[in-house]
C-alpha positions, 0 to 999 in steps of 0.5 A, spaced: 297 833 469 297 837 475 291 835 481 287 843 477 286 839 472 283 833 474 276 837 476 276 839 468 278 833 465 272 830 461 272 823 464 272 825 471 268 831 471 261 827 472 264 823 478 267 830 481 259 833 481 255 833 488 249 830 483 252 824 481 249 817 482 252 811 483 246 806 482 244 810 475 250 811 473 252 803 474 245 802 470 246 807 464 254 803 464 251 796 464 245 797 460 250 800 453 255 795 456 260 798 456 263 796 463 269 794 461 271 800 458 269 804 463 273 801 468 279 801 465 278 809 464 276 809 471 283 805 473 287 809 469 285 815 471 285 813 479 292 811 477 294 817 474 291 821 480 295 817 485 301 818 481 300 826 481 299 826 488 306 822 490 309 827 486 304 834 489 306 831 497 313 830 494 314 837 493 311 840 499 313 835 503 316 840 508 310 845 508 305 839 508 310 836 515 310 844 518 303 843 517 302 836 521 307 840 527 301 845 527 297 839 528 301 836 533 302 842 537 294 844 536 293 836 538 298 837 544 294 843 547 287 840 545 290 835 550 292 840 554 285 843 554 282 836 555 285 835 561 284 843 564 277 841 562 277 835 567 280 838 572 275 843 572 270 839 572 272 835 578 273 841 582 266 843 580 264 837 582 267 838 589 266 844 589 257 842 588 258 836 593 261 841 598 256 846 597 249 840 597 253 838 604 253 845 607 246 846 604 243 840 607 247 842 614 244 848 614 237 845 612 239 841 618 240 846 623 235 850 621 230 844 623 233 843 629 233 850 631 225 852 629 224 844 632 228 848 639 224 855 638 216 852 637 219 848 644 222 854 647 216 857 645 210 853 648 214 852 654 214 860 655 207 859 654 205 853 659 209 856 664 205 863 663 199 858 664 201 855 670 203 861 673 197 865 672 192 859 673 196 859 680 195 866 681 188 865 680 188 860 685 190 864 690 187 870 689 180 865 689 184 861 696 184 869 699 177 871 697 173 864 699 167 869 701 161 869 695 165 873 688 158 878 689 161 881 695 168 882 693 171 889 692 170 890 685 178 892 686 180 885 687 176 884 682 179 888 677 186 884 678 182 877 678 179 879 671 187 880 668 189 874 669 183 870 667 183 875 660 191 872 660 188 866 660 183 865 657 187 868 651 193 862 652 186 858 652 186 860 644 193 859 642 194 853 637 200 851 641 197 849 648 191 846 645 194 839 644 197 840 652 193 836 657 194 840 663 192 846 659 185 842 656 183 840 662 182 846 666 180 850 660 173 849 662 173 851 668 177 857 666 172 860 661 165 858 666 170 862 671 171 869 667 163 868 665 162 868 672 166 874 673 163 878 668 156 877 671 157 879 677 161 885 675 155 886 670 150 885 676 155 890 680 155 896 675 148 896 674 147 897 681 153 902 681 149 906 677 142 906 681 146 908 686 150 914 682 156 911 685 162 913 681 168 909 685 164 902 684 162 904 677 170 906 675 172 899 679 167 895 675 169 899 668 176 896 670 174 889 671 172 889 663 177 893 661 181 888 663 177 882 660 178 886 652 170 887 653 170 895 655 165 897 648 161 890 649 158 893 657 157 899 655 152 898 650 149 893 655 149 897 660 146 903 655 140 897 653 138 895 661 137 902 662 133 904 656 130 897 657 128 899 665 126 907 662 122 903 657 118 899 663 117 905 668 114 909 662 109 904 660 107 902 667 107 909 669 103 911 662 098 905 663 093 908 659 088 903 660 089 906 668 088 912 666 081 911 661 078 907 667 079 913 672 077 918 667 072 914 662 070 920 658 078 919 656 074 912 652 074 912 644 068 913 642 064 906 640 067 903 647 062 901 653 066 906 658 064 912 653 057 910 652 056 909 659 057 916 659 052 918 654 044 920 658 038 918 655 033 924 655 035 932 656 035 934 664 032 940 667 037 945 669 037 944 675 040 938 673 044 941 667 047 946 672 050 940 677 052 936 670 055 942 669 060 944 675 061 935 675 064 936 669 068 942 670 071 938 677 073 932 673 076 937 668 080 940 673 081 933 676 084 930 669 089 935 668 092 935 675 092 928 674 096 929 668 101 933 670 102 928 676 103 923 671 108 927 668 111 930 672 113 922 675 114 919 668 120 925 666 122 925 673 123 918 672 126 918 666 131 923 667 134 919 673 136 914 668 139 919 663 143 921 670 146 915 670 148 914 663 151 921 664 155 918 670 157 913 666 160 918 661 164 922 665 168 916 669 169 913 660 172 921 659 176 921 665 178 913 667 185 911 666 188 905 666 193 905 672 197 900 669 199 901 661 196 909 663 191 908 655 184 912 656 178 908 656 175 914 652 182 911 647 180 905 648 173 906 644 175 910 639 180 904 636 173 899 636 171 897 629 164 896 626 161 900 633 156 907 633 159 913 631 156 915 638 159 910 643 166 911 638 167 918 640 164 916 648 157 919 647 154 915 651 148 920 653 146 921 647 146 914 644 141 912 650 136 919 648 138 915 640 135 907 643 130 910 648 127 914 642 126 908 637 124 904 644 118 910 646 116 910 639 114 903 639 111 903 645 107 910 644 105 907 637 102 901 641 098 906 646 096 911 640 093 905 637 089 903 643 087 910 646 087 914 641 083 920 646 087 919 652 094 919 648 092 926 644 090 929 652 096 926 655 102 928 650 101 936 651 102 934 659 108 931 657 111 936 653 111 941 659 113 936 663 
């Protein structure tokens, strides 16, 4: 019987079934007792199995040893690939190692070299500090008289090493260094010194009308980084100072007790005015040409007014308007930047003071500030205001 026919014989079939369990079917055997007959069924048919296979491996012993020399040539080669894959691995793994050594090296360096760059770095600037706090120094030595009389040109230099400073002052990197803390204070008390004198200098400057003082102090805050901040402050001091000689020159509380027909009416000074009984007309005609004398004298005393509050006022607009022509036309001698460049790059200013229209910002802030105080005066003296602003007008 050939091994084909093993898997149709009916004995073997069942044993031949990927179903097939051994607990049931021990169970079924035992149960029919039947054991001894089905063991010797199932020896003679492993023996007959055994036999059908010596005879199969007999017959094609050599194709059956080609097969193993296949095996043994395959199982040569696995050995072969075995040892390959080791030795890649082994080269990989060096190749890993080497590759972390050189990373960790590098690592290293890189360490060593920011280490060596933050070093270079605060050297730099600490010896950027000494060397302009020494320049400071001189200048200081040098100009020992009072600050307020110095040559605002010497000034100017002064301010651009005190605004190097004080910009070393902000670097996180020097903060921690005792010779820069120590003089921090002095530094900083220096540059606000130096910014109200030159602030004290500028407003003087243009009282004066003087454009060479007002170009020197100009200087003096384009080098400290605060050119936008004084020109409005220098705008606000003057719309300030208009605004007081316009409210002492129209005191109307001076002009109402000089003419008090000019009183509101219900007031203790125009009640004063009115007369009991009618006059005569002797009387009435003498009133009259009272009356037309203190007319006469009221509005020539308005005119006055004024005339002396719009010369007043144009005398400060004349200083803004200095103010204006030296922004248009001053330079910075060193970097050769126009200051009227310089406030066209400020962020968050008036449109006004961006485009270096200086005039018209001040005739925009004294507006708003005459506003407030002729709202107050017109509240008060109503009478005399309405007398008053056509004089002004002309004026």
């Amino acid at each position: 019987m050939s091994i084909r026919r093993f898997s149709e014989d009916n004995r073997l079939r069942p044993f031949l079934t990927s179903h097939f369990d051994v607990q049931s079917y021990i169970n079924t055997v035992i149960k029919d007792g039947s054991s001894e007959d089905h063991y010797q069924t199932i020896a003679d048919c492993t023996e007959e199995v055994n036999e059908e296979i010596k005879s199969y491996i007999a017959q094609h012993k050599e194709s059956l040893m080609s097969g193993m020399q296949d095996v043994a040539a395959l199982a040569t080669k696995y050995q072969a690939l075995h040892a390959m894959s080791a030795k890649l691995q082994r080269a990989v793994g060096k190749m890993k190692k080497d590759a972390l050594e050189s990373y960790d090296l590098v690592e290293t360096r890189t360490s060593e070299l920011e280490r060596m760059h933050s070093t270079s770095t605060s050297l730099r600037l600490l010896r950027q500090f000494v060397h302009l706090k020494s320049q400071l120094d001189h200048h200081l030595q040098n100009n020992s008289r009072d600050s307020k009389d110095a040559d605002p040109r010497q000034l100017s230099s002064i301010a651009k090493i005190v605004s190097d400073l004080e910009a070393l002052l902000s670097h996180p990197v020097l903060s921690d260094v005792t010779l820069v803390s120590s003089q921090s204070q002095v530094i900083r008390n220096y540059g606000q010194q130096l910014r109200g004198i030159a602030q004290e200098r500028l407003l003087i400057a243009l009282k004066e009308r003087g454009q060479a003082t007002v170009a020197a102090c100009l200087q003096i805050f384009f080098n400290l980084n605060s050119l936008p901040e004084i020109l409005l402050v220098a705008i606000d001091s003057t719309v300030t100072q208009t605004s007081q000689l316009s409210s002492h020159c129209l005191d109307m509380e001076v002009l109402v007790g000089a003419y008090p027909e000019l009183a509101p009416v219900g007031t203790s000074l125009a009640q004063s005015q009115k007369v009991g009984p009618t006059p005569k007309k002797e009387s009435q005609t003498a009133l009259a040409t009272s009356l037309s004398l203190s007319l006469s004298q009221l509005r020539s005393t308005l005119r006055d007014l004024s005339h002396q509050w719009a010369s007043q006022v144009y005398d400060q607009a004349l200083q803004i308007l200095s103010l204006q022509r030296v922004m248009v036309k001053k330079e910075d001698p060193a970097t050769h930047k126009r200051f009227q460049d310089i406030l066209q790059t400020t962020t968050g200013a008036s449109p006004l003071l961006t485009s270096c229209q200086l005039l018209d910002l001040f005739w925009e802030r004294l507006s708003v500030s005459l506003q407030e105080l002729c709202t107050e005066e017109m509240r008060n003296y109503s009478l005399a205001g309405a007398r008053v602003y056509p004089s002004l007008r002309r004026a």
